[in-house]
C-alpha positions as CSV (number, residue, x, y, z in Angstrom):
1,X,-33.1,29.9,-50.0
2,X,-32.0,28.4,-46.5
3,X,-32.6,24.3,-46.6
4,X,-35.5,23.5,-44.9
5,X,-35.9,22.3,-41.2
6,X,-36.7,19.5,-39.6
7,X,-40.3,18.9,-38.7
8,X,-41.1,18.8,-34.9
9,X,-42.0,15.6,-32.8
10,X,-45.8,16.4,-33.8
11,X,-45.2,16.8,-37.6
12,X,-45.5,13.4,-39.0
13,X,-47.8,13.1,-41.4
14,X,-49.3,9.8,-43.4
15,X,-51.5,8.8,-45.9
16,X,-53.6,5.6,-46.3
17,X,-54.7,6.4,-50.1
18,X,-53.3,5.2,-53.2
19,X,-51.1,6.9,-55.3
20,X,-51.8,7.5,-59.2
21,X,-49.0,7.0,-61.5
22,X,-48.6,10.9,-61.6
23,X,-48.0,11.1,-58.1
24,X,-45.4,8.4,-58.2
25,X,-43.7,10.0,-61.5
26,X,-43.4,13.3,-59.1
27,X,-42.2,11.5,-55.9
28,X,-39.6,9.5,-58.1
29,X,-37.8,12.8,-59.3
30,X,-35.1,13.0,-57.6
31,X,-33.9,10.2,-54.5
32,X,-33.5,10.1,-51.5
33,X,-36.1,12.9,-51.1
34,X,-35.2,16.5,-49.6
35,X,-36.1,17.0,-46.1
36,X,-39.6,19.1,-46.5
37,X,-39.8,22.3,-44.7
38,X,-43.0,21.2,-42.9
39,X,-45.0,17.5,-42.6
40,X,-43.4,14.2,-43.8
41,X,-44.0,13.1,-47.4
42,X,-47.0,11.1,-47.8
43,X,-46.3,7.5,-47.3
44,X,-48.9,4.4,-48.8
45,X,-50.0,1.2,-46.8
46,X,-51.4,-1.6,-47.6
47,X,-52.0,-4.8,-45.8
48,X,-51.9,-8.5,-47.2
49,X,-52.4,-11.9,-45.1
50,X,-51.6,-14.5,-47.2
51,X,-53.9,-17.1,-45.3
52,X,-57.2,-16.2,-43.3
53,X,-57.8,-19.9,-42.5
54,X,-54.0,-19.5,-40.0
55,X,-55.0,-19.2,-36.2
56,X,-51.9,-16.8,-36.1
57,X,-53.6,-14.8,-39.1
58,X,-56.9,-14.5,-37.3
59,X,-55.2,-13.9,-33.8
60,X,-53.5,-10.7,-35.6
61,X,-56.5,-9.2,-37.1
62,X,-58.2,-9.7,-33.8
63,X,-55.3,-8.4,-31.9
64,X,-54.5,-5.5,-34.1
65,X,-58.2,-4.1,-34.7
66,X,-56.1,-1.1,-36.7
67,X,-53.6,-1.9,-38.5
68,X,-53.3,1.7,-40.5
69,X,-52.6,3.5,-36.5
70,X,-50.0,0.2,-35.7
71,X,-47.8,0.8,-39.1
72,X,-48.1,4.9,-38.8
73,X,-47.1,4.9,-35.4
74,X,-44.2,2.6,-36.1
75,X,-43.1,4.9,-38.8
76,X,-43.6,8.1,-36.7
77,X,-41.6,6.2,-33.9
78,X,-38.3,5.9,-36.4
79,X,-38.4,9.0,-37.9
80,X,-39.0,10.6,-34.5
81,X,-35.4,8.6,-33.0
82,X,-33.5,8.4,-36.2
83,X,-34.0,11.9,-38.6
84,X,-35.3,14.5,-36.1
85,X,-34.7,16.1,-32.7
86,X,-31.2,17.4,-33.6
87,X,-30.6,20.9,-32.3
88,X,-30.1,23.4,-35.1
89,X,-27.2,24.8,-34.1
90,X,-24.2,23.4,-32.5
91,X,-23.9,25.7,-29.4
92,X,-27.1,24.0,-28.1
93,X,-25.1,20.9,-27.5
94,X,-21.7,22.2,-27.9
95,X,-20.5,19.9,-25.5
96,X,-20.8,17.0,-27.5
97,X,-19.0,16.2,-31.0
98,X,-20.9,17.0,-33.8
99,X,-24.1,17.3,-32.2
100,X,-26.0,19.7,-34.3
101,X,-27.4,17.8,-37.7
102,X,-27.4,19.0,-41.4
103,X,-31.1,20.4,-42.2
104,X,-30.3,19.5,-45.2
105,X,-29.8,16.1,-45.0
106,X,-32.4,13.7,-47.3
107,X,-35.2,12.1,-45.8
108,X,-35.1,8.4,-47.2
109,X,-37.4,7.9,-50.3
110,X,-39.7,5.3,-48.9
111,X,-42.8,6.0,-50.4
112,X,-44.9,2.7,-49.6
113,X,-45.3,0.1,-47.0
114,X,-46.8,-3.1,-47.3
115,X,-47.1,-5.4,-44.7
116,X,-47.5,-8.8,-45.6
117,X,-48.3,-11.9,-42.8
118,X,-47.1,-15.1,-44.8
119,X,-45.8,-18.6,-43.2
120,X,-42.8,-18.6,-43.1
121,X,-39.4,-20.0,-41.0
122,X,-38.0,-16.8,-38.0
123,X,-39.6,-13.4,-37.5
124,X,-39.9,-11.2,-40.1
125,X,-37.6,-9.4,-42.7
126,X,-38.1,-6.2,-44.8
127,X,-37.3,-5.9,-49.1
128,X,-37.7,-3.8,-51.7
129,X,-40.2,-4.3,-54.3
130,X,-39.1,-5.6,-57.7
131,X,-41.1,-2.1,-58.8
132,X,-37.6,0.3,-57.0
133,X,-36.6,0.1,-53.4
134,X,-38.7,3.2,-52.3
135,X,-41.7,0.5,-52.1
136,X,-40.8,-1.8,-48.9
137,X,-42.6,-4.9,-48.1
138,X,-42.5,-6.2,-44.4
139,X,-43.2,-10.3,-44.4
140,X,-43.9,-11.0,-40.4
141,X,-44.1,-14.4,-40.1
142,X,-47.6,-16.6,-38.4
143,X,-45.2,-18.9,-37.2
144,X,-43.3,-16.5,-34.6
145,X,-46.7,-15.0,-33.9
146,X,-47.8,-18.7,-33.0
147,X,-45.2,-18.5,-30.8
148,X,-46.6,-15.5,-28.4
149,X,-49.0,-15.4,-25.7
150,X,-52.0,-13.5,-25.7
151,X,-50.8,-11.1,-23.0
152,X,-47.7,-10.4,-24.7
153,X,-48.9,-10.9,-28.0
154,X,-49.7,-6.9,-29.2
155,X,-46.3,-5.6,-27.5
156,X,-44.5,-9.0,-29.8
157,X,-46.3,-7.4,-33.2
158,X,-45.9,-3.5,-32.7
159,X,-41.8,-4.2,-31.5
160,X,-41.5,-6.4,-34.8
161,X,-43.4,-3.3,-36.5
162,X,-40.8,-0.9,-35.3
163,X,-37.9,-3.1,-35.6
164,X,-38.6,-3.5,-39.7
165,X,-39.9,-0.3,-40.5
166,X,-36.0,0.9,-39.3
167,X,-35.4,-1.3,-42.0
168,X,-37.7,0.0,-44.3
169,X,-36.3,3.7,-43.4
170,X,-32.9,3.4,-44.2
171,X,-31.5,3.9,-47.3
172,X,-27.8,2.8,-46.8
173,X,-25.3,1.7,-50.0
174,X,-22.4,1.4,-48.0
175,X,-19.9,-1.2,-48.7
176,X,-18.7,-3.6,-46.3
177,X,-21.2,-2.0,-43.9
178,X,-22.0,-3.6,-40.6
179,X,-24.9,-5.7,-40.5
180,X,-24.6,-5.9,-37.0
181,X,-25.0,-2.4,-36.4
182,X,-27.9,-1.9,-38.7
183,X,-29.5,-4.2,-36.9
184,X,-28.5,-3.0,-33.1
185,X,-30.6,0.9,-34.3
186,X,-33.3,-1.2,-35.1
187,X,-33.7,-3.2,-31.9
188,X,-32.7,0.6,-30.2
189,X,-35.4,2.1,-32.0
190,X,-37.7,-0.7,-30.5
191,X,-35.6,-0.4,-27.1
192,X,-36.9,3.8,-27.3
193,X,-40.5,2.9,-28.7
194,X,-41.4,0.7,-25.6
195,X,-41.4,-2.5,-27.1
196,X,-39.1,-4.6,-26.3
197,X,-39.8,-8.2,-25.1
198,X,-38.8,-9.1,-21.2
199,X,-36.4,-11.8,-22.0
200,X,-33.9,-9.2,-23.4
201,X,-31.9,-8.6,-21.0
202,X,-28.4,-5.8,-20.4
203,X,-25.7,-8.0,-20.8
204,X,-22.2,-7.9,-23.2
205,X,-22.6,-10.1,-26.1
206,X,-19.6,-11.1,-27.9
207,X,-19.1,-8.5,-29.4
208,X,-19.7,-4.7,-30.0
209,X,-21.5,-5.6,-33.5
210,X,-23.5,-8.6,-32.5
211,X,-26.5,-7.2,-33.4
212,X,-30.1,-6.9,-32.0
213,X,-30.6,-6.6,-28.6
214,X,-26.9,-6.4,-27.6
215,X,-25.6,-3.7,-30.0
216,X,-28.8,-1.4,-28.8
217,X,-28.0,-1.9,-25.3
218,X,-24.6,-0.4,-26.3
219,X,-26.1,2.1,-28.2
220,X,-28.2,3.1,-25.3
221,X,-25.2,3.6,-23.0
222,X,-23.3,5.5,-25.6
223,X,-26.6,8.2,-25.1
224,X,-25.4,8.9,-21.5
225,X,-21.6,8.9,-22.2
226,X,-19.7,12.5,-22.8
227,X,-19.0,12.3,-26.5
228,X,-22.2,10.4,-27.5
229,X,-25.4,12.2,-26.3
230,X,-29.0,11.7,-27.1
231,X,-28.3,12.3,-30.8
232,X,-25.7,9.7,-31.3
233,X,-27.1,6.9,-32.7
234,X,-29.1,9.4,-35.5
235,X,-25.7,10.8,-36.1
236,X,-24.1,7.5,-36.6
237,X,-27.4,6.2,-38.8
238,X,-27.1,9.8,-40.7
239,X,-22.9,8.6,-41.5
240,X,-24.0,4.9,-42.5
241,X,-26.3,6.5,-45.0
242,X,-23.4,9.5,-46.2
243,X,-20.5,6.6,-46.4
244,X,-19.2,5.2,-49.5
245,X,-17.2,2.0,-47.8
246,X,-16.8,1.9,-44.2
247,X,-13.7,2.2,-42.2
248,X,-14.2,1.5,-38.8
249,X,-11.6,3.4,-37.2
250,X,-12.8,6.6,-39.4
251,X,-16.4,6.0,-38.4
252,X,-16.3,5.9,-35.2
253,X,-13.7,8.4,-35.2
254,X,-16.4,11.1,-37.0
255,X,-19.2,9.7,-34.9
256,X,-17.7,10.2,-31.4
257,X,-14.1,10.6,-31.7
258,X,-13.0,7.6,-29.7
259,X,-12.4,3.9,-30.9
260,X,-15.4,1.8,-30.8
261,X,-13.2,-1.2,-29.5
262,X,-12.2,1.2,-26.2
263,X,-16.1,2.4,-26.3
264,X,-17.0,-1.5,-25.9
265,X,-14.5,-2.3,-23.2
266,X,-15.9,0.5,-21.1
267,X,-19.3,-0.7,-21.8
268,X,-18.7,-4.1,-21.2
269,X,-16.6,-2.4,-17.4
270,X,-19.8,-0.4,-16.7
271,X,-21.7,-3.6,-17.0
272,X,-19.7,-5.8,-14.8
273,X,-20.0,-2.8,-12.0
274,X,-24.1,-2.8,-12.0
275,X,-24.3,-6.6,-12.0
276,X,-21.7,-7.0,-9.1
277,X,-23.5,-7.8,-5.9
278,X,-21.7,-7.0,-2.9
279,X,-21.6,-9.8,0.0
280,X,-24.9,-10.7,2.3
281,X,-23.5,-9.3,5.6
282,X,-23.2,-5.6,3.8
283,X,-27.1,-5.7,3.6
284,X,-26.6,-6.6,-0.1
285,X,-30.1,-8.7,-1.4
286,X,-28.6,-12.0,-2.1
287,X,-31.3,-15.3,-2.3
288,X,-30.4,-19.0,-2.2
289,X,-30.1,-21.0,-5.2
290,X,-31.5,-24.9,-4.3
291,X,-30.1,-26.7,-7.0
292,X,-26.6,-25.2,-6.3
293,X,-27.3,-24.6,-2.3
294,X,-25.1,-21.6,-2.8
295,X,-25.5,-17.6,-2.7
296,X,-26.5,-16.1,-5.6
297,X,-27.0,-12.3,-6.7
298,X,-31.0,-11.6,-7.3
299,X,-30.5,-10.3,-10.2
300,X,-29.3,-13.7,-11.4
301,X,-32.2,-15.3,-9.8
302,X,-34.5,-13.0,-11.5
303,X,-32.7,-13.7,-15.0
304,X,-33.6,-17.3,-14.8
305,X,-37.0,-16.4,-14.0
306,X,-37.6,-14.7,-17.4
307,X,-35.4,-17.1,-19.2
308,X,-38.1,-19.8,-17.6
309,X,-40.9,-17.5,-18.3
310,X,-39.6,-17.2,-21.9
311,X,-39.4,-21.2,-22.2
312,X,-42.6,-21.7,-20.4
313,X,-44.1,-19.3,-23.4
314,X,-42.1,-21.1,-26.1
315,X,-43.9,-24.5,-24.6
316,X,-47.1,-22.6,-24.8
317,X,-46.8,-21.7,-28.9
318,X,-45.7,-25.1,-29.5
319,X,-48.2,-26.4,-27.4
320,X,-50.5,-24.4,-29.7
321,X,-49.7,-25.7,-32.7
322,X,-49.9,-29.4,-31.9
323,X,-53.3,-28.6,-30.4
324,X,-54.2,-27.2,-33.7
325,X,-52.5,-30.4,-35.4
326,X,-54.3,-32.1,-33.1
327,X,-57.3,-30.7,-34.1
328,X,-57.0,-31.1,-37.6
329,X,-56.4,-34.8,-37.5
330,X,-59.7,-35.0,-35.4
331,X,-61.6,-33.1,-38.0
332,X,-59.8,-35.7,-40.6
333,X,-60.4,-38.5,-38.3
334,X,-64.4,-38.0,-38.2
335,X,-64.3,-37.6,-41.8
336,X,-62.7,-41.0,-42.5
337,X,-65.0,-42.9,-39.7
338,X,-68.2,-41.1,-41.8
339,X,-66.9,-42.5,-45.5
340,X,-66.4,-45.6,-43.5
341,X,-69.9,-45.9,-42.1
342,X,-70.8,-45.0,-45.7
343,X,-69.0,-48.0,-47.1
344,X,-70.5,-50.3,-44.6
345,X,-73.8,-49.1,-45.4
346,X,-73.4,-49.3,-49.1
347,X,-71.5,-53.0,-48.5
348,X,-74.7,-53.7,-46.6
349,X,-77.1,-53.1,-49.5
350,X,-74.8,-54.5,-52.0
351,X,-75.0,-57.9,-49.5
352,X,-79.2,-57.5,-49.6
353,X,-79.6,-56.8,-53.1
354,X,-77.1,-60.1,-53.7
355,X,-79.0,-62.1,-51.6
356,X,-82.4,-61.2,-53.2
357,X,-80.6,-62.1,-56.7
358,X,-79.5,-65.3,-55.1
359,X,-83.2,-65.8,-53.8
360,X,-84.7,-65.1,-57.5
361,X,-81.8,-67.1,-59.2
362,X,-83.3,-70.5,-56.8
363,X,-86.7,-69.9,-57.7
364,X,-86.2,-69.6,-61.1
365,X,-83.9,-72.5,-60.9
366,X,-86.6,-74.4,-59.3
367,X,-88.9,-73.4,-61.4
368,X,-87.3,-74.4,-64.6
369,X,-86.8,-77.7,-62.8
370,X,-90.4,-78.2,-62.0
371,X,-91.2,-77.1,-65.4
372,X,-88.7,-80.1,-67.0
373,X,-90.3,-82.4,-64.9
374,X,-94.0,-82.0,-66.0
375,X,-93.3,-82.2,-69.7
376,X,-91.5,-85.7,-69.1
């Protein structure tokens, strides 16, 4: 029997309902799953907020009015980037290196999703349950989501989504992998899906495997470069998940035939050519900069911009949160200033009801004196 195929872009298929513990006997046969010929394997999600009573929590629900359509598409959004699209044949693309994938090649085993919103320090991170790593929990945290405006607030949530569920979606064992470029698919993933946040910007980071936003830009130029082509970054995700203990020079060598440290140097070359401005009397669009007095390129200009934009949003969150300190010790203040109007009140009757023993205690004082009196 020929393997199967890889669905088409439309082929994705979830499921919302739970599993019974025959169904998850049956799906735990044999790991990482076979490609199916047709739709995707059923897939179970479930939602948990920790804490209803969180601004942040009730901002999400009210942002995110479905949160079944937000984690399908996510998923649908990786597996339509990562594990399909290949052509099946290598003459299609023949003019790239190893363009055509293996039908045959597993779909990962992920069988459930839950997302979880908890309180907790950065943005969010992805595990396995303690039940097998083909259930994946994705913890987004209130506290980054404090963090986001109400305009950008949706985009901020469905990025995270995609970012995680690449996460969640690959099954990798290799030794001395690198983090970095796990991380830089995830953020390309996001970078494809339409999310990604304005203060990301195209620049070289240190490095080729810094991770997040810098890795996917490079990702995203290898797609236009001879030797990488659209399918690249699958093709490297697809070696990650086939290599024992990773070589970099052999990697990178199967993956586009080149050393990554001479792809990087290009990139970082390509950069340094869209960034240069040429001079103002060229008709280049330079602007004045009036804290330095000097020409600048507008695309530096417009950097700062974000990066204030980005600050003046960070203010915003943290502005936010002391306003809901804020009102929280208001709440706590009336509180205290009503138990101390009821102490007063109480201290009041305890001074009356003293003073009307004191009153009683004189007459009867008097009385007993009076009383003395007439019998001498």
């Amino acid at each position: 029997m020929p393997p199967p195929q890889p669905p088409n872009s439309d082929g994705f298929k979830t499921d919302a309902t739970s599993q019974t513990d025959s169904d998850a006997e049956a799906n735990s046969l044999a790991r990482p799953h076979p490609r199916p010929s047709c739709d995707f394997p059923k897939v179970v999600f479930r939602i948990r907020i920790e804490d209803l009573s969180l601004a942040s929590a009730r901002r999400f629900t009210k942002c995110i009015a479905d949160p079944y359509e937000a984690l399908a598409s996510s998923v649908e959004h990786v597996l339509r980037h990562l594990y399909s699209g290949y052509s099946t044949t290598p003459a299609q693309d023949a003019d790239l290196l190893g363009s055509a994938r293996d039908p045959s090649a597993p779909w990962p085993g992920t069988r459930s999703i839950t997302l979880i919103i908890d309180n907790h320090d950065g943005v969010a991170f992805t595990t396995g349950k303690e039940l097998d790593g083909d259930h994946k929990e994705i913890h987004m945290s209130c506290r980054h989501l404090d963090n986001q405006s109400n305009e950008r607030l949706e985009s901020e949530i469905r990025g995270v989504l995609v970012h995680e569920m690449v996460h969640a979606w690959q099954h990798f064992e290799i030794v001395n992998g690198p983090g970095g470029l796990m991380e830089g698919i995830a953020d390309w993933v996001r970078l494809k899906a339409g999310h990604s946040p304005p203060y990301w910007r195209k620049k070289a980071g240190e490095k080729w495997d810094q991770g997040y936003q810098w890795t996917a830009y490079f990702l995203r130029w290898l797609e236009g470069r001879k030797g990488g082509g659209k399918y690249v970054v699958p093709r490297i995700n697809d070696l990650l998940s086939s290599t024992e203990e990773y070589d970099e020079k052999a990697f990178w060598s199967k993956a586009v035939g080149e050393p990554v440290d001479k792809l990087w140097k290009e990139y970082v070359e390509s950069l340094k050519q869209d960034m240069a401005a040429p001079v103002g009397e060229d008709g280049s669009e330079m602007t004045l900069s009036t804290k330095e007095r000097t020409l600048v390129p507008a695309n530096e200009v417009t950097q700062q911009a974000l990066d204030n934009v980005e600050a003046g949003r960070k203010m915003e969150g943290e502005g936010l949160k002391q306003k809901e300190k804020g009102q929280v010790m208001l709440q706590n203040g009336i509180a205290m200033v009503n138990k101390g109007k009821a102490f007063v009140e109480e201290g009041e009757d305890m001074i009356q009801h003293g003073r009307a023993v004191r009153t009683r205690s004189q007459r009867r004082e008097q009385d007993l004196k009076a009383d003395k009196h007439n019998v001498t």
